[in-house]
PABA-937766 format. One line per 10 residues: number of its first residue (from 1); their letters; for each residue z, y, x of C-alpha. Coordinates in steps of 0.001 Angstrom, whole numbers, plus 524288, in hexadecimal, padded with zeros to 5 digits. Each point is the difference from the previous one (the first is absolute). Example, Ala and Ser with C-alpha at 12.3 -4.5 7.8 and 13.67 -1.06 7.14 Angstrom:
# residues 2
1	as	81E78,7EE6C,8300C; 7FD6C,80D70,8055A
# end
This chain:
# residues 195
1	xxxxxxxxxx	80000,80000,80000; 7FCA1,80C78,804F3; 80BBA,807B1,8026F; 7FD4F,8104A,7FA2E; 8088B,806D8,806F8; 802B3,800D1,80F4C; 80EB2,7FDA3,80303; 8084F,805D4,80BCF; 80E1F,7FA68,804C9; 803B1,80A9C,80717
11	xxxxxxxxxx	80925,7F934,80A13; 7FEC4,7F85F,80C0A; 80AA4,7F6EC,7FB89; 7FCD0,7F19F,800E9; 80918,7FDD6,7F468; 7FA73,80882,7F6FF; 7F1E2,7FBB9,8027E; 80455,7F27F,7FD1F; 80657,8024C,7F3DF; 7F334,80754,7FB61
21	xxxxxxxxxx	7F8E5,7F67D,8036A; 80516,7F6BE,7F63A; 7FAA2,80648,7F5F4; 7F2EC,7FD3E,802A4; 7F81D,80ADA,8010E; 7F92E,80773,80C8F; 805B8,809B9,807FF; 80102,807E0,80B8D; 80A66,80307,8075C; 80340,80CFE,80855
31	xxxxxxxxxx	80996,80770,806A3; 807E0,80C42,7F7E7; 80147,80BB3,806E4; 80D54,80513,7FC65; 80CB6,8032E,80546; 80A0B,7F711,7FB0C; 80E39,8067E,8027E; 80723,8016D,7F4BE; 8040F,80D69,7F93E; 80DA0,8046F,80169
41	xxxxxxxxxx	80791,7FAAC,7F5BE; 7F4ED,7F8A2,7FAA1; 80381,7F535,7F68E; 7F938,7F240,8052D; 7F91D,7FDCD,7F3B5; 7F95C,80E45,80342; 7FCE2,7FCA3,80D86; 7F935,7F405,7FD6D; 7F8C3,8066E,7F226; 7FB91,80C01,80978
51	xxxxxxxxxx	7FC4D,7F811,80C82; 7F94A,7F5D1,7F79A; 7F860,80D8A,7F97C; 7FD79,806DD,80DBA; 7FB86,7F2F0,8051A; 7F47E,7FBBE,7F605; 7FDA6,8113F,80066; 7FC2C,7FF31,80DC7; 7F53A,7F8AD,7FE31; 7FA0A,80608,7F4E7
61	xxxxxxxxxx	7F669,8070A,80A29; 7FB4A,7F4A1,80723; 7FE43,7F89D,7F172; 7FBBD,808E6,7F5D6; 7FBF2,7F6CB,7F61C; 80AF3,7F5FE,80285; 80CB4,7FDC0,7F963; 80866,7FE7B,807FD; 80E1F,7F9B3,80191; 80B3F,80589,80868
71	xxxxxxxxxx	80CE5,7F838,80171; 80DA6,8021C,80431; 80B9F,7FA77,80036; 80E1D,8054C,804D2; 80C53,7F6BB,7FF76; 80D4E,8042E,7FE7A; 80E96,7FB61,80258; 8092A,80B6F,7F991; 7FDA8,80B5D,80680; 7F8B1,7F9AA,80B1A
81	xxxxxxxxxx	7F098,7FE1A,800A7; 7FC3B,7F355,8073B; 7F2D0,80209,80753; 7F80E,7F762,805BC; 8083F,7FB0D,80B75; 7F6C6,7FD3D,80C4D; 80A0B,7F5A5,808D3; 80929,7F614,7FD39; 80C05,80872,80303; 7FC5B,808D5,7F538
91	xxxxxxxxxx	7FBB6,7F43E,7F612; 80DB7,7FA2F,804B7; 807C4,80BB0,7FB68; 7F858,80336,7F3CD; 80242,7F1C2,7FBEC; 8100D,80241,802E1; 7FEDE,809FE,7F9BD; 7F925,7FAA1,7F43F; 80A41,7F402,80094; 80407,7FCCA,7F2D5
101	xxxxxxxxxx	7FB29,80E65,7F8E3; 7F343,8044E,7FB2E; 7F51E,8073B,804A7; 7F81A,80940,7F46A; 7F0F8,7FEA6,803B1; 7F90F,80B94,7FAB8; 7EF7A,7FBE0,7FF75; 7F78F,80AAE,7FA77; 7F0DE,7FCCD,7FDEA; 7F55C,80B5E,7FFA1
111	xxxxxxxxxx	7F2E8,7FEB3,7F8AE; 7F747,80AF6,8042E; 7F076,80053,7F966; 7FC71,809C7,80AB1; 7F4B7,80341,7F965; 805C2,80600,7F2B1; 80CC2,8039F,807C6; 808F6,7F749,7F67E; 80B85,7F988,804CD; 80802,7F5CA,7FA4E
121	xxxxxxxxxx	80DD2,7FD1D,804FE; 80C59,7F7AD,7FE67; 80BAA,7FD04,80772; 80670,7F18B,7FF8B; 80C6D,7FDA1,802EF; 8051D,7F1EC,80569; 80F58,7FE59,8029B; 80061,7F41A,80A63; 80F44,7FAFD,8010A; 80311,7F92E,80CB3
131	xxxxxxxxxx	80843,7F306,802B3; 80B47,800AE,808AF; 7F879,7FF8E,80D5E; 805D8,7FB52,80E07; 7FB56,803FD,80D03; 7FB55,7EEEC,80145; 7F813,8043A,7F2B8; 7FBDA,80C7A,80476; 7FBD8,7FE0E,80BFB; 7F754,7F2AD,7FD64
141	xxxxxxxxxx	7F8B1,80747,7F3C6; 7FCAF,80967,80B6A; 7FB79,7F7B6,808BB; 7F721,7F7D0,7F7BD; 7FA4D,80C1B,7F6FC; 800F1,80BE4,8094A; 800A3,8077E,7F45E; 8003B,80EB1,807DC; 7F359,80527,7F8D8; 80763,800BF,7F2FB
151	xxxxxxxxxx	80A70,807B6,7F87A; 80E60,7FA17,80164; 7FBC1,7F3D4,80747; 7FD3C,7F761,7F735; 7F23D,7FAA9,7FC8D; 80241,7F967,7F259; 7F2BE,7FA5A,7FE6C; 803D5,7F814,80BA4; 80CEF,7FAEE,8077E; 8076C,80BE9,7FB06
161	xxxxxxxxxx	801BE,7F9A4,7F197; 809CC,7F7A4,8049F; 8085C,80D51,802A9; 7FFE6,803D5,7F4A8; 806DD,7FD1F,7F516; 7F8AC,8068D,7F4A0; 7F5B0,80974,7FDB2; 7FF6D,8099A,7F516; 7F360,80653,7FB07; 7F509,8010A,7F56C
171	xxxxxxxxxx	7F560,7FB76,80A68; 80404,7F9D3,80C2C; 7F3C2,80322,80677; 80619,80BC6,801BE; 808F1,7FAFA,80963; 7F454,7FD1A,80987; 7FA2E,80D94,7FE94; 7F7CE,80226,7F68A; 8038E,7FCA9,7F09B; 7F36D,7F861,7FBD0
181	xxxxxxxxxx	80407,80069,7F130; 800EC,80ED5,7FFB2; 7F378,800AA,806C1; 7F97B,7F5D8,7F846; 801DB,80B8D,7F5E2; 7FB4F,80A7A,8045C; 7F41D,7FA37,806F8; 7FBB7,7FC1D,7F10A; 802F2,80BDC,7FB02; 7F709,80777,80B05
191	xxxxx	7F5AC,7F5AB,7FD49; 8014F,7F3FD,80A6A; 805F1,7F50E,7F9C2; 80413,7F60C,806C3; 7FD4B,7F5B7,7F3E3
# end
């Protein structure tokens, strides 16, 4: 079937491109252009919804008769926003630190028809509550899933389930990066399908 609309996932992240891809239709991918530091006192639900806005945006110019898809995600503990933690130590402390609490995963999806200028958007939240985790636990998850490219440490489409204790959301998709069912949606509603 010929597909009637180009489609854009404006990220470079392996994660997101895979969850796309399950739905079947073709795509490009490409870098956003943004700066991604969050406003002061910024909310993380209004990080992710403006970052995931900015980053399908920035490619508006290089696709102009694309829609195009921006994603972002920010995760939470309390007060405290848990990036993306780059080495072991930091994956080791996050994962103390997530010991037996929960972490608030804030996904926000952008659908941007660069040609009329329309955007779509929605924020999905995912509450993941952690087990009671030892450093024997902690450290063997690490060393088999080196988990350091994603938020709080924990990959739950792989190793990382068995962390967890339960997840709480409307689409767990979201929990990967990119909430398929919300943008099952709007890709209907601005024409491309996906049935």
């Amino acid at each position: 079937m010929d597909q009637p609309r180009r489609l854009v996932l404006a990220s470079t992240s392996p994660y997101r491109s895979a969850l796309l891809a399950r739905l079947g239709l073709r795509f490009e991918t490409a870098a956003p252009d943004c700066d991604e530091t969050p406003l002061p006192a910024e909310t993380p639900a209004a990080t992710a919804l403006r970052l995931a806005l900015l980053k399908a945006q920035s490619l508006a110019g290089r696709f102009p008769d694309a829609l195009i898809v921006g994603g972002d995600q920010v995760a939470s503990s309390g007060d405290e926003r848990l990036g993306k933690p780059g080495t072991h130590e930091r994956a080791a402390w996050q994962l103390r630190r997530l010991s037996a609490r929960s972490a608030d995963f804030q996904t926000a999806v952008a659908l941007l028809d660069a040609a009329s200028r329309q955007v779509q958007s929605r924020v999905v939240s995912c509450r993941v509550v952690f087990r009671s985790l030892d450093e024997q636990r902690i450290e063997s998850y690490l060393r088999r899933e080196q988990p350091y490219d994603c938020a709080a440490s924990a990959k739950a489409e792989g190793l990382g389930i068995a962390l967890i204790a339960r997840i709480e959301t409307d689409d767990p998709t979201s929990l990967v990066g990119l909430p398929l069912i919300a943008l099952t949606e709007m890709l209907e509603r601005a024409g491309l399908p996906v049935l």
